[in-house]
VEXRO-359363 format. One record per atom (N, C-alpha, C): residue in three letters; z, y, x. Coordinates in steps of 0.2 Angstrom, whole numbers, plus 5000, padded with zeros to 4 digits. Layout:
BEGIN
(gumar ALA,(Z,Y,X)) ...
This chain:
BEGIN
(gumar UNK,(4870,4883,4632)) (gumar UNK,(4871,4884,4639)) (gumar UNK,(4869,4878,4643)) (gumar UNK,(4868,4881,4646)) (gumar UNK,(4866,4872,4652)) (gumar UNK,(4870,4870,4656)) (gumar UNK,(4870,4864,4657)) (gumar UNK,(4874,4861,4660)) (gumar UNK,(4875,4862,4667)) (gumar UNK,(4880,4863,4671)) (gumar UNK,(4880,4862,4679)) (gumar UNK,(4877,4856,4681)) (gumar UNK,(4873,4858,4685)) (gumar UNK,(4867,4852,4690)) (gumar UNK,(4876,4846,4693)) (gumar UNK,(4874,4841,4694)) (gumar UNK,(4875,4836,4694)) (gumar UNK,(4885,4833,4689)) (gumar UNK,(4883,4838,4683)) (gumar UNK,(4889,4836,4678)) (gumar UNK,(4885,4833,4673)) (gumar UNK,(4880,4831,4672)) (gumar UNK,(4879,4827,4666)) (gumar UNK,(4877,4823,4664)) (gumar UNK,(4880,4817,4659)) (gumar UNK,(4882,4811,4659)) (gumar UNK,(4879,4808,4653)) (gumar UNK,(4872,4808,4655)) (gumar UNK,(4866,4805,4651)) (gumar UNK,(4868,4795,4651)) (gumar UNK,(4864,4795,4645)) (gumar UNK,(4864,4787,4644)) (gumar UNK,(4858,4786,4645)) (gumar UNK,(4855,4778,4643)) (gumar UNK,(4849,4776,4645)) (gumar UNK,(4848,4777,4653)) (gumar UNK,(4839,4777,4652)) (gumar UNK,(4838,4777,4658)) (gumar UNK,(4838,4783,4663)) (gumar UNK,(4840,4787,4658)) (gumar UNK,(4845,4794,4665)) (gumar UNK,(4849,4790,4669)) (gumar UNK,(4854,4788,4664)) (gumar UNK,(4862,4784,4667)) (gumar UNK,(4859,4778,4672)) (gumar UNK,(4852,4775,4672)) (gumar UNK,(4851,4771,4678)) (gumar UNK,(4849,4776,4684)) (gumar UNK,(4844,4781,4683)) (gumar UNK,(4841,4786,4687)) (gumar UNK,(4848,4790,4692)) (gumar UNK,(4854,4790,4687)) (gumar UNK,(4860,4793,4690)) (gumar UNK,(4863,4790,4693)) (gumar UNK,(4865,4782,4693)) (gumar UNK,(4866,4777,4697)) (gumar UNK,(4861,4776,4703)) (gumar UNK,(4856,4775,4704)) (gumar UNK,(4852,4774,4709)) (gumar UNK,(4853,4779,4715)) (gumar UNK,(4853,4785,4712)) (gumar UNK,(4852,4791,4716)) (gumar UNK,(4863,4792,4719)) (gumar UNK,(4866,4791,4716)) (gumar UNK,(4872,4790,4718)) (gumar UNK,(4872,4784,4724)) (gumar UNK,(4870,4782,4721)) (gumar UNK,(4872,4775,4726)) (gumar UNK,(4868,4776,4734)) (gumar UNK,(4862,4780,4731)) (gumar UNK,(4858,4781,4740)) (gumar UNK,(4862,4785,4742)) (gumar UNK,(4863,4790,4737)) (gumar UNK,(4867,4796,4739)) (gumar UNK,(4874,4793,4745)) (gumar UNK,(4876,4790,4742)) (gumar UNK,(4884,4786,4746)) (gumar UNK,(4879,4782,4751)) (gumar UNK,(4875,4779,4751)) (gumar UNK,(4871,4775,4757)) (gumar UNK,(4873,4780,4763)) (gumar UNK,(4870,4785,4759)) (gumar UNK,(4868,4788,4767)) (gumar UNK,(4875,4795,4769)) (gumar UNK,(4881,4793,4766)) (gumar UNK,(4887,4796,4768)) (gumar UNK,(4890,4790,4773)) (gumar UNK,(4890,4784,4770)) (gumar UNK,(4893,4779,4772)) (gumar UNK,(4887,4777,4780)) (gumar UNK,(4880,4778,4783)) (gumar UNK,(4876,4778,4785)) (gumar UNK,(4876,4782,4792)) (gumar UNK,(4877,4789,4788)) (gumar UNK,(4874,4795,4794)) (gumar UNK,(4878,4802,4795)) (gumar UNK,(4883,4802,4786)) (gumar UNK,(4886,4805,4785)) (gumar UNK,(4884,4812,4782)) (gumar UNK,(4889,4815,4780)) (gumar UNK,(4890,4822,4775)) (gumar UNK,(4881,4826,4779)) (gumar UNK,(4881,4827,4785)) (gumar UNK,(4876,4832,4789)) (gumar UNK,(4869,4830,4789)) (gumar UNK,(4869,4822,4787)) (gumar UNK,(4863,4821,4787)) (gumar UNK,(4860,4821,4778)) (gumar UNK,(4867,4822,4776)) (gumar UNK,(4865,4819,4768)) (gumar UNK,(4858,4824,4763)) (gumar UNK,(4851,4825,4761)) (gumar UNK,(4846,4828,4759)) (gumar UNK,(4842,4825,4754)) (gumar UNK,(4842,4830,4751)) (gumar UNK,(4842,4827,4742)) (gumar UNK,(4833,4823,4741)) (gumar UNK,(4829,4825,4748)) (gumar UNK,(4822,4822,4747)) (gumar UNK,(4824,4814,4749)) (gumar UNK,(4829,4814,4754)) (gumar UNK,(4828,4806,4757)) (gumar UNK,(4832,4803,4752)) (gumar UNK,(4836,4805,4747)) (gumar UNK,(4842,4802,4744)) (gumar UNK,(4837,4799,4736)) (gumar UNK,(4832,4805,4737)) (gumar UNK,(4825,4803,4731)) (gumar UNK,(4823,4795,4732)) (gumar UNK,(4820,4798,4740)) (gumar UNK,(4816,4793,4741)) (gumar UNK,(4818,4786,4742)) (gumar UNK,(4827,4786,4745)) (gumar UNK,(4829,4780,4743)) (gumar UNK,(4831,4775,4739)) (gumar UNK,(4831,4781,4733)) (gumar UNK,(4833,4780,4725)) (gumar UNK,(4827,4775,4723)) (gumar UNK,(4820,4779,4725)) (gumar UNK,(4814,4778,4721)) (gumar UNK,(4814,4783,4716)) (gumar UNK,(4815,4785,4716)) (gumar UNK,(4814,4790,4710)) (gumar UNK,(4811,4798,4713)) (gumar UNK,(4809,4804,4708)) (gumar UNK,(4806,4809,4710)) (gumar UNK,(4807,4815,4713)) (gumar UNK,(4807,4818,4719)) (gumar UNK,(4812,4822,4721)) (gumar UNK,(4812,4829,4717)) (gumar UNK,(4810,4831,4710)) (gumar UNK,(4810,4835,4705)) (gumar UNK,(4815,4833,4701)) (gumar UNK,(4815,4826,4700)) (gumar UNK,(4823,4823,4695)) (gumar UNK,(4829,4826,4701)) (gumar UNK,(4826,4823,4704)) (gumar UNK,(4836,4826,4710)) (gumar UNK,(4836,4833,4711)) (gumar UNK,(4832,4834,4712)) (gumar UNK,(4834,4843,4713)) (gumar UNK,(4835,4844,4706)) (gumar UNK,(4832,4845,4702)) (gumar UNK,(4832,4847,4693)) (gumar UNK,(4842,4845,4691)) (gumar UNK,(4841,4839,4695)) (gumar UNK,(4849,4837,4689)) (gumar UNK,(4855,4839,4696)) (gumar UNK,(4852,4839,4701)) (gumar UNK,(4859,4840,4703)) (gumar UNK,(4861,4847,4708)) (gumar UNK,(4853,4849,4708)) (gumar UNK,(4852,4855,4714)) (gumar UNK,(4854,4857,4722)) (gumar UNK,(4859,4853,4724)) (gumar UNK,(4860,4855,4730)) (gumar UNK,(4864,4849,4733)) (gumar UNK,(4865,4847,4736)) (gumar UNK,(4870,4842,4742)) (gumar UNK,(4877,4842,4739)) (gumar UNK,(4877,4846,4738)) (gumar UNK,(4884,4848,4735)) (gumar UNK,(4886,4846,4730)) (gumar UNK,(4883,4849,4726)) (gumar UNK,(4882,4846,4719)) (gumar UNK,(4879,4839,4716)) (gumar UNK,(4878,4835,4722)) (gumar UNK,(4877,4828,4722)) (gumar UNK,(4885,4824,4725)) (gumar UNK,(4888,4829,4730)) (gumar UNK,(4893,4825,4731)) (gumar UNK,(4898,4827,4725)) (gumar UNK,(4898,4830,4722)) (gumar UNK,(4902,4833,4717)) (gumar UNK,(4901,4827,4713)) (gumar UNK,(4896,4825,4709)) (gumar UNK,(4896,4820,4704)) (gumar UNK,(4897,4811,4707)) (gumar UNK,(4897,4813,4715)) (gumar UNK,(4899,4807,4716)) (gumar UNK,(4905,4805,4717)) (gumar UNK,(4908,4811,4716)) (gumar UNK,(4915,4810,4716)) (gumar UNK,(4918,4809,4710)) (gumar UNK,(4915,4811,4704)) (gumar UNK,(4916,4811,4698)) (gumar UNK,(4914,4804,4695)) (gumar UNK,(4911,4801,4698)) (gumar UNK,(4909,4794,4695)) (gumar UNK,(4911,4787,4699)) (gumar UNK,(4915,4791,4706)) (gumar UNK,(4923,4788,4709)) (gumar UNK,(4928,4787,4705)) (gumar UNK,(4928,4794,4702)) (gumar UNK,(4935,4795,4700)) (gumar UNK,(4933,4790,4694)) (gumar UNK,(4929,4790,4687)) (gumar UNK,(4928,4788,4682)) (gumar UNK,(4927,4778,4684)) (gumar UNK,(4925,4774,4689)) (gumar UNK,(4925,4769,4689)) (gumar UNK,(4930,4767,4693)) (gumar UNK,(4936,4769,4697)) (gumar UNK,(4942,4768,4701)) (gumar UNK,(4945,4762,4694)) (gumar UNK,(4949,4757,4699)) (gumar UNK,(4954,4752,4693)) (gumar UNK,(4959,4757,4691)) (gumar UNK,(4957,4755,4686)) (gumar UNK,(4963,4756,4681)) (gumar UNK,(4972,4755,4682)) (gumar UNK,(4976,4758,4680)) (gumar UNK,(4983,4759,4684)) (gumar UNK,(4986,4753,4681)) (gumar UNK,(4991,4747,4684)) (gumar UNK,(4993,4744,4680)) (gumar UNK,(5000,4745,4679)) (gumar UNK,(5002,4741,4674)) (gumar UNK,(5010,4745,4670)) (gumar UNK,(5013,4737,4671)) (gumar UNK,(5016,4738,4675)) (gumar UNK,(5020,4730,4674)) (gumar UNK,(5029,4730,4671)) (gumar UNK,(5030,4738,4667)) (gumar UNK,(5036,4739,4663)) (gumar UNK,(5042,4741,4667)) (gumar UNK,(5040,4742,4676)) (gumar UNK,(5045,4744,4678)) (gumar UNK,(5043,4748,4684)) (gumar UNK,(5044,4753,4687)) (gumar UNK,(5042,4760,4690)) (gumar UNK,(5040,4757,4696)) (gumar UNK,(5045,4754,4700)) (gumar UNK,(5044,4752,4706)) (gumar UNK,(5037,4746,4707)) (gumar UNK,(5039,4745,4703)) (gumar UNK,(5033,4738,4703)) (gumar UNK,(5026,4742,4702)) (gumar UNK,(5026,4748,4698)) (gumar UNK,(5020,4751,4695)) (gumar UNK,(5019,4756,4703)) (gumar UNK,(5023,4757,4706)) (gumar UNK,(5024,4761,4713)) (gumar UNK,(5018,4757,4720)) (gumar UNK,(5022,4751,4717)) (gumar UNK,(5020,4745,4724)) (gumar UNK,(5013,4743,4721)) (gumar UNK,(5010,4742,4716)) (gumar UNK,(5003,4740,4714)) (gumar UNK,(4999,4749,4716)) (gumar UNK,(5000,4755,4714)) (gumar UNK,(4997,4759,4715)) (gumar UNK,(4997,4760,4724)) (gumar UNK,(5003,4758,4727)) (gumar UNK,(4999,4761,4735)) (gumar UNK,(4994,4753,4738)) (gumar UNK,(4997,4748,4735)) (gumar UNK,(4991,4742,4736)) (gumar UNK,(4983,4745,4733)) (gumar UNK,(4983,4747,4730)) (gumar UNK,(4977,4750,4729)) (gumar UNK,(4973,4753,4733)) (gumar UNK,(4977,4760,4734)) (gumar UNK,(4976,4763,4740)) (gumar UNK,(4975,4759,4745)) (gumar UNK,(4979,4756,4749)) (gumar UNK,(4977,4752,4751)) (gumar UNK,(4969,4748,4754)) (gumar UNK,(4969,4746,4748)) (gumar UNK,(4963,4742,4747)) (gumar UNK,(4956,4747,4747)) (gumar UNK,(4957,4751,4742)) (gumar UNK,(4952,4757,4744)) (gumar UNK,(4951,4759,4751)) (gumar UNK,(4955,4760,4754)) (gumar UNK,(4955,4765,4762)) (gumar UNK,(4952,4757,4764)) (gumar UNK,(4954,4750,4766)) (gumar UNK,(4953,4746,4769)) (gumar UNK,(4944,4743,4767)) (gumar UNK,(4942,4746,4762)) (gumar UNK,(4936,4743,4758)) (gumar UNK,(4929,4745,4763)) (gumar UNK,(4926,4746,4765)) (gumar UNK,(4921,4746,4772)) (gumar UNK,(4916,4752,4767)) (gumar UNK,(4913,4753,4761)) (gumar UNK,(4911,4756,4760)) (gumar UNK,(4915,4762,4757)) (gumar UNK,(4920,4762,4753)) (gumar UNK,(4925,4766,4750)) (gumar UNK,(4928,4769,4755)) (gumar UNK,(4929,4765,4760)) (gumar UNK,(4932,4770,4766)) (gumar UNK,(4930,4775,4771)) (gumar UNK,(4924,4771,4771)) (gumar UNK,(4919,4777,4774)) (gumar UNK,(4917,4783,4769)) (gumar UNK,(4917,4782,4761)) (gumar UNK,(4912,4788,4758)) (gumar UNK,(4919,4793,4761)) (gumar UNK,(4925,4790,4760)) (gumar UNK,(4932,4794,4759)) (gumar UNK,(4932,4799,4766)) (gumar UNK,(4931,4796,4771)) (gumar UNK,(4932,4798,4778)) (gumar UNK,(4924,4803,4779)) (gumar UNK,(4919,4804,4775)) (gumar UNK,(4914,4808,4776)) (gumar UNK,(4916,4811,4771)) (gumar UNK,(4917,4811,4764)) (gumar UNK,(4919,4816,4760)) (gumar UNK,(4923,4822,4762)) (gumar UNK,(4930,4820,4764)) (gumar UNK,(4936,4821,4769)) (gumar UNK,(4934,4828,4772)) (gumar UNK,(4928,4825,4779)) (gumar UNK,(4925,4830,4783)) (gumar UNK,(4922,4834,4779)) (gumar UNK,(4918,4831,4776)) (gumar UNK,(4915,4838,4773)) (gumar UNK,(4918,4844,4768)) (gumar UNK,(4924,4840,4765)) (gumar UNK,(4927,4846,4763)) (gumar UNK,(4931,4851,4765)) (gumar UNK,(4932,4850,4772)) (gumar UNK,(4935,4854,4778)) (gumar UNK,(4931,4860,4776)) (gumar UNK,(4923,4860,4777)) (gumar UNK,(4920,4866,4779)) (gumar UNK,(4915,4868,4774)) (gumar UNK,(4917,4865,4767)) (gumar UNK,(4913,4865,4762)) (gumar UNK,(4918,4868,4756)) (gumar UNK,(4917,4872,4753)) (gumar UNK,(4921,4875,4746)) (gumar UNK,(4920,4871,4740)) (gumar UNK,(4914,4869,4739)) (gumar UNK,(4913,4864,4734)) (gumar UNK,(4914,4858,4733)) (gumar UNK,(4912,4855,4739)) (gumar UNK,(4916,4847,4742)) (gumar UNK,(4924,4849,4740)) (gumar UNK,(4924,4851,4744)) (gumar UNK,(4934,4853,4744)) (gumar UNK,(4936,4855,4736)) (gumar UNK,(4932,4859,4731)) (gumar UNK,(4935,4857,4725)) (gumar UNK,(4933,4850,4721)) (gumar UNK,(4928,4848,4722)) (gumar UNK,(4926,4841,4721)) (gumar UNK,(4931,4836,4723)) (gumar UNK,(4932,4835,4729)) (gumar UNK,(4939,4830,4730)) (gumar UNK,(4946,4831,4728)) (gumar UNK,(4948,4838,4727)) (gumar UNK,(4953,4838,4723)) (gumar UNK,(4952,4837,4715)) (gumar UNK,(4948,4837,4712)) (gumar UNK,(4946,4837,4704)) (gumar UNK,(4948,4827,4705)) (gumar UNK,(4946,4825,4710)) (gumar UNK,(4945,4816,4710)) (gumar UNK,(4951,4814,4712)) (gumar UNK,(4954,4819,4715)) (gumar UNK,(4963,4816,4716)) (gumar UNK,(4967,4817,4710)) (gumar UNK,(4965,4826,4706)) (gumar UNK,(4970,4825,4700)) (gumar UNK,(4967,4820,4694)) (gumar UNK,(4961,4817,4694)) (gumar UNK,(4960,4812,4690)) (gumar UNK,(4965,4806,4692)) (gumar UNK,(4964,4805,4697)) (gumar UNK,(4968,4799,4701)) (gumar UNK,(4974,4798,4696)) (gumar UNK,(4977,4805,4700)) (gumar UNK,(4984,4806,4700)) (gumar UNK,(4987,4806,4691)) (gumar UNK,(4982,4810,4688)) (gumar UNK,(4984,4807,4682)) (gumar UNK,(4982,4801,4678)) (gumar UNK,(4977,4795,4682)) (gumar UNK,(4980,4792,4676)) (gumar UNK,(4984,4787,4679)) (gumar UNK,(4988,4787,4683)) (gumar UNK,(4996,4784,4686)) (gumar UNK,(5001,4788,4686)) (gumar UNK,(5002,4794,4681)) (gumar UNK,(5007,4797,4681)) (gumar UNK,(5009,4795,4675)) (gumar UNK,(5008,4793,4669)) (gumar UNK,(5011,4790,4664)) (gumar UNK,(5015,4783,4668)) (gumar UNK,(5016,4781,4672)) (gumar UNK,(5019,4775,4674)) (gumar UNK,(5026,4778,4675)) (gumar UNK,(5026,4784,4677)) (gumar UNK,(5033,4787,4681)) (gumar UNK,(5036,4790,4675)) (gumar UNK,(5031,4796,4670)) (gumar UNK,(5033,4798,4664)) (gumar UNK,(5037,4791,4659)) (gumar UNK,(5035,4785,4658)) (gumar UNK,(5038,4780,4655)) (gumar UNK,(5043,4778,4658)) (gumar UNK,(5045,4778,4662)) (gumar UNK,(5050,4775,4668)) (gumar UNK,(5055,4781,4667)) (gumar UNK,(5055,4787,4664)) (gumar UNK,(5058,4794,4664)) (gumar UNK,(5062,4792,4657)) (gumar UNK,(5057,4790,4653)) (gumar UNK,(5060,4788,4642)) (gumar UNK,(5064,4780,4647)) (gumar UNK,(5062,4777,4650)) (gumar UNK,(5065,4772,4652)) (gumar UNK,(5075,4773,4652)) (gumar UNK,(5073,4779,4656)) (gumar UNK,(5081,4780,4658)) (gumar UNK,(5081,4779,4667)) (gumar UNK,(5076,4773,4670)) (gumar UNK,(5073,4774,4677)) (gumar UNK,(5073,4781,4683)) (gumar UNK,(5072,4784,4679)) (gumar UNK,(5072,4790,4684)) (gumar UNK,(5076,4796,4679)) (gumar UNK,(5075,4802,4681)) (gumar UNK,(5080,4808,4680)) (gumar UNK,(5075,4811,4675)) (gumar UNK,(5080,4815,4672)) (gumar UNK,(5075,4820,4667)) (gumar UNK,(5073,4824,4670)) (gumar UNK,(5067,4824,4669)) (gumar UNK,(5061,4833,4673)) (gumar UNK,(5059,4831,4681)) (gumar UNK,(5058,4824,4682)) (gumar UNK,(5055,4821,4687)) (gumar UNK,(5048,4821,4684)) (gumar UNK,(5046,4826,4692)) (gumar UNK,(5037,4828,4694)) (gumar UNK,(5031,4821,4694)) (gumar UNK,(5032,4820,4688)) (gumar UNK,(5026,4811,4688)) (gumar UNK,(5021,4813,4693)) (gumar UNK,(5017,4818,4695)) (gumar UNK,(5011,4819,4697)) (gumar UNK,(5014,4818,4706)) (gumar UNK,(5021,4822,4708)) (gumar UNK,(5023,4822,4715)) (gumar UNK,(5025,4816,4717)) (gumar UNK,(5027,4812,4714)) (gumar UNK,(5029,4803,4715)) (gumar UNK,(5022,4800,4716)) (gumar UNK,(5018,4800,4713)) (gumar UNK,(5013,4798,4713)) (gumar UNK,(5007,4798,4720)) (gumar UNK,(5007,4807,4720)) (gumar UNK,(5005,4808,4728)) (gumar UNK,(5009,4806,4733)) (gumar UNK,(5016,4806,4734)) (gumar UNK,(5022,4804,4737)) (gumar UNK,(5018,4795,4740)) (gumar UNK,(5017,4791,4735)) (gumar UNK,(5013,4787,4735)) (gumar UNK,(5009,4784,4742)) (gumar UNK,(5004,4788,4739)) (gumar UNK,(4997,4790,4742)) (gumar UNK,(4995,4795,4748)) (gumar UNK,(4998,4797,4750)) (gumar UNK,(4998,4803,4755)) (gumar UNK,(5000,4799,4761)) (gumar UNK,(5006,4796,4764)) (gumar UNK,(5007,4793,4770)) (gumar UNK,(5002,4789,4770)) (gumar UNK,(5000,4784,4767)) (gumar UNK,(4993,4781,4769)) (gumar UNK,(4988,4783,4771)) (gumar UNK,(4986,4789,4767)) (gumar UNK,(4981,4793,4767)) (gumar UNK,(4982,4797,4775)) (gumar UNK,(4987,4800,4779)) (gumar UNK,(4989,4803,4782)) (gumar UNK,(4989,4798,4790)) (gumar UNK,(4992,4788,4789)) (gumar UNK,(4989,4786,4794)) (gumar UNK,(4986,4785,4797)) (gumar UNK,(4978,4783,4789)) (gumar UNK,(4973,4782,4790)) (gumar UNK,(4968,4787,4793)) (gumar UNK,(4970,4794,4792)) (gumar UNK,(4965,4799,4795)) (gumar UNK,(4969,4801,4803)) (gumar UNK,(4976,4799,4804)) (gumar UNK,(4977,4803,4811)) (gumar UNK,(4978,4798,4815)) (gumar UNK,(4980,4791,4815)) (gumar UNK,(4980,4781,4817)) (gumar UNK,(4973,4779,4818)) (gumar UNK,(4969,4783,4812)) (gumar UNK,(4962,4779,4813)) (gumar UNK,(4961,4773,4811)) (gumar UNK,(4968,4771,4809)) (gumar UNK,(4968,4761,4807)) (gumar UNK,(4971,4760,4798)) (gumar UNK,(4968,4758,4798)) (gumar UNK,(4968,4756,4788)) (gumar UNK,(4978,4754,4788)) (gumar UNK,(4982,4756,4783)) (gumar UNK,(4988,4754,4783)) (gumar UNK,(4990,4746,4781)) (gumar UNK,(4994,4744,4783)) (gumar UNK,(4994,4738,4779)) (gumar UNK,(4998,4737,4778)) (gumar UNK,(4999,4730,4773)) (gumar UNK,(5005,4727,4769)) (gumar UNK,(5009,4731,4767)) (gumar UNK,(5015,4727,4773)) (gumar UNK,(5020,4732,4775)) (gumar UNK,(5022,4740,4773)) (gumar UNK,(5016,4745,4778)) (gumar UNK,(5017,4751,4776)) (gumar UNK,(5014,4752,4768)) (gumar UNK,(5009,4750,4765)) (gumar UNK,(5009,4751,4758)) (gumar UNK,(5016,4751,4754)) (gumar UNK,(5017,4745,4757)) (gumar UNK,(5025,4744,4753)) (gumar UNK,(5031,4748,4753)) (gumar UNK,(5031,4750,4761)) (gumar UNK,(5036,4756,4761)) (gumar UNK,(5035,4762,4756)) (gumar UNK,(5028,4765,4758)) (gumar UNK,(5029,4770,4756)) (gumar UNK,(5029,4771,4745)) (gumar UNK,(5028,4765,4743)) (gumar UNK,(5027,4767,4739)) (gumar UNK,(5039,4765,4737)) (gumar UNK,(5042,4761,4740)) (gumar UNK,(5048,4761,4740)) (gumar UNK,(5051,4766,4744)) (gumar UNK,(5048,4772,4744)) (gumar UNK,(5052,4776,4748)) (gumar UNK,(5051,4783,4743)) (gumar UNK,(5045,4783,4740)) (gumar UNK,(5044,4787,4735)) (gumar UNK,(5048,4786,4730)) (gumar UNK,(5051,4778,4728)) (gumar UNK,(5054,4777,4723)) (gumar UNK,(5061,4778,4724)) (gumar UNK,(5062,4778,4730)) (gumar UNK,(5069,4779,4730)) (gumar UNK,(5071,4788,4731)) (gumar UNK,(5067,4790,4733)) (gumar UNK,(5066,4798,4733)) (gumar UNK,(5066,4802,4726)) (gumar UNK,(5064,4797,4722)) (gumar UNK,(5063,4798,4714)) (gumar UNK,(5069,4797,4711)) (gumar UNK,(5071,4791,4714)) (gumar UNK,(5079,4789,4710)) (gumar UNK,(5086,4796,4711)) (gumar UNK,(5082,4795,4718)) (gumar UNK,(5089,4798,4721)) (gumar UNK,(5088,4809,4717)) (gumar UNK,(5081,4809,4714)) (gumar UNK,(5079,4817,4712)) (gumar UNK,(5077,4822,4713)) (gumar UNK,(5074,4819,4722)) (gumar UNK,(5070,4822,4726)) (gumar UNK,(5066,4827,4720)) (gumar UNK,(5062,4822,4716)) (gumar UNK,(5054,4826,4712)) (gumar UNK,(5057,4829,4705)) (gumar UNK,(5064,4828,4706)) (gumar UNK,(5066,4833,4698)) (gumar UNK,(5061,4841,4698)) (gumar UNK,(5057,4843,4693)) (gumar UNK,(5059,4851,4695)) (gumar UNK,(5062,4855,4694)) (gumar UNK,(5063,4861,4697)) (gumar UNK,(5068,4865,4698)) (gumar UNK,(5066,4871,4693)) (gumar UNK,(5072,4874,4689)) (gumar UNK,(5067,4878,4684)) (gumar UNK,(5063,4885,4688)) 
């Protein structure tokens, strides 16, 4: 069975062929945006043949699709510093930094758009938040064997908890969040956690 156009994760010089065209690909999110994005100029920026890009990834979508996949697979890694809230206050500093990053924040703020009125986009950006979300929800599940938090607390809802007020300033503010608010919200999730908020309910 053949693979879906832009899920396959060749090595060699595919894996550089799929880097180049990614990269223009984001070029021209971060550039012109979701509406101008078109798989001949995304060729041409690559250098590469516009029969490779149609062939591997088919459509616009299915480009954005795998450039979300290849976000999710190159994002930092979650750090564990042995205690919940410290693990809480590095992961909204991320965020953070992502949203504040000049290229990262633009693909996000064109992605964003376009999966308003795209069904593809919009399952693609949720596949790269549940990557997210799962690999920083082992920090909240250990914090649980800790004794830190309550038994049957939702890892995955503390972790959005997280990430979403930032996410929420920065698209309706218009201004990248800072310090401060990183801080809060990742201590305000913690504290919603402690107190049970994210137990679930049977």
């Amino acid at each position: 069975m053949s693979a879906e156009p832009g899920t396959v994760r060749p090595g060699g010089r595919t894996a550089r062929v799929r880097a180049a065209v990614l990269r223009a690909a984001g070029d021209v999110l971060v550039e012109e945006g979701f509406d101008r994005l078109d798989l001949a100029d995304v060729a041409r920026r690559a250098e590469v043949g516009k029969t490779t890009v149609y062939r591997r990834w088919g459509s616009v979508t299915g480009l954005v699709a795998d450039l979300l996949a290849d976000m999710a697979e190159t994002s930092s890694p979650r750090e564990e510093t042995g205690a919940v809230l410290t693990d809480l206050l590095a992961n909204a500093r991320l965020v953070r930094r992502t949203l504040a990053d000049v290229r990262q924040g633009a693909l996000f703020r064109a992605v964003i758009a376009a999966a308003a009125c795209d069904a593809r986009t919009a399952e693609a950006l949720r596949r790269f938040y549940e990557v997210r979300v799962a690999e920083w929800a082992p920090c909240v599940e250990q914090a649980v064997t800790r004794g830190e938090l309550p038994v049957g607390t939702d890892a995955g809802a503390v972790v959005r908890a997280v990430s979403a007020p930032l996410y929420y300033e920065w698209l309706t503010a218009g201004v990248v969040p800072d310090g401060p608010a990183a801080e809060r919200t990742a201590r305000a999730a913690h504290a919603a956690a402690v107190a049970g908020v994210y137990v679930r309910t049977p």
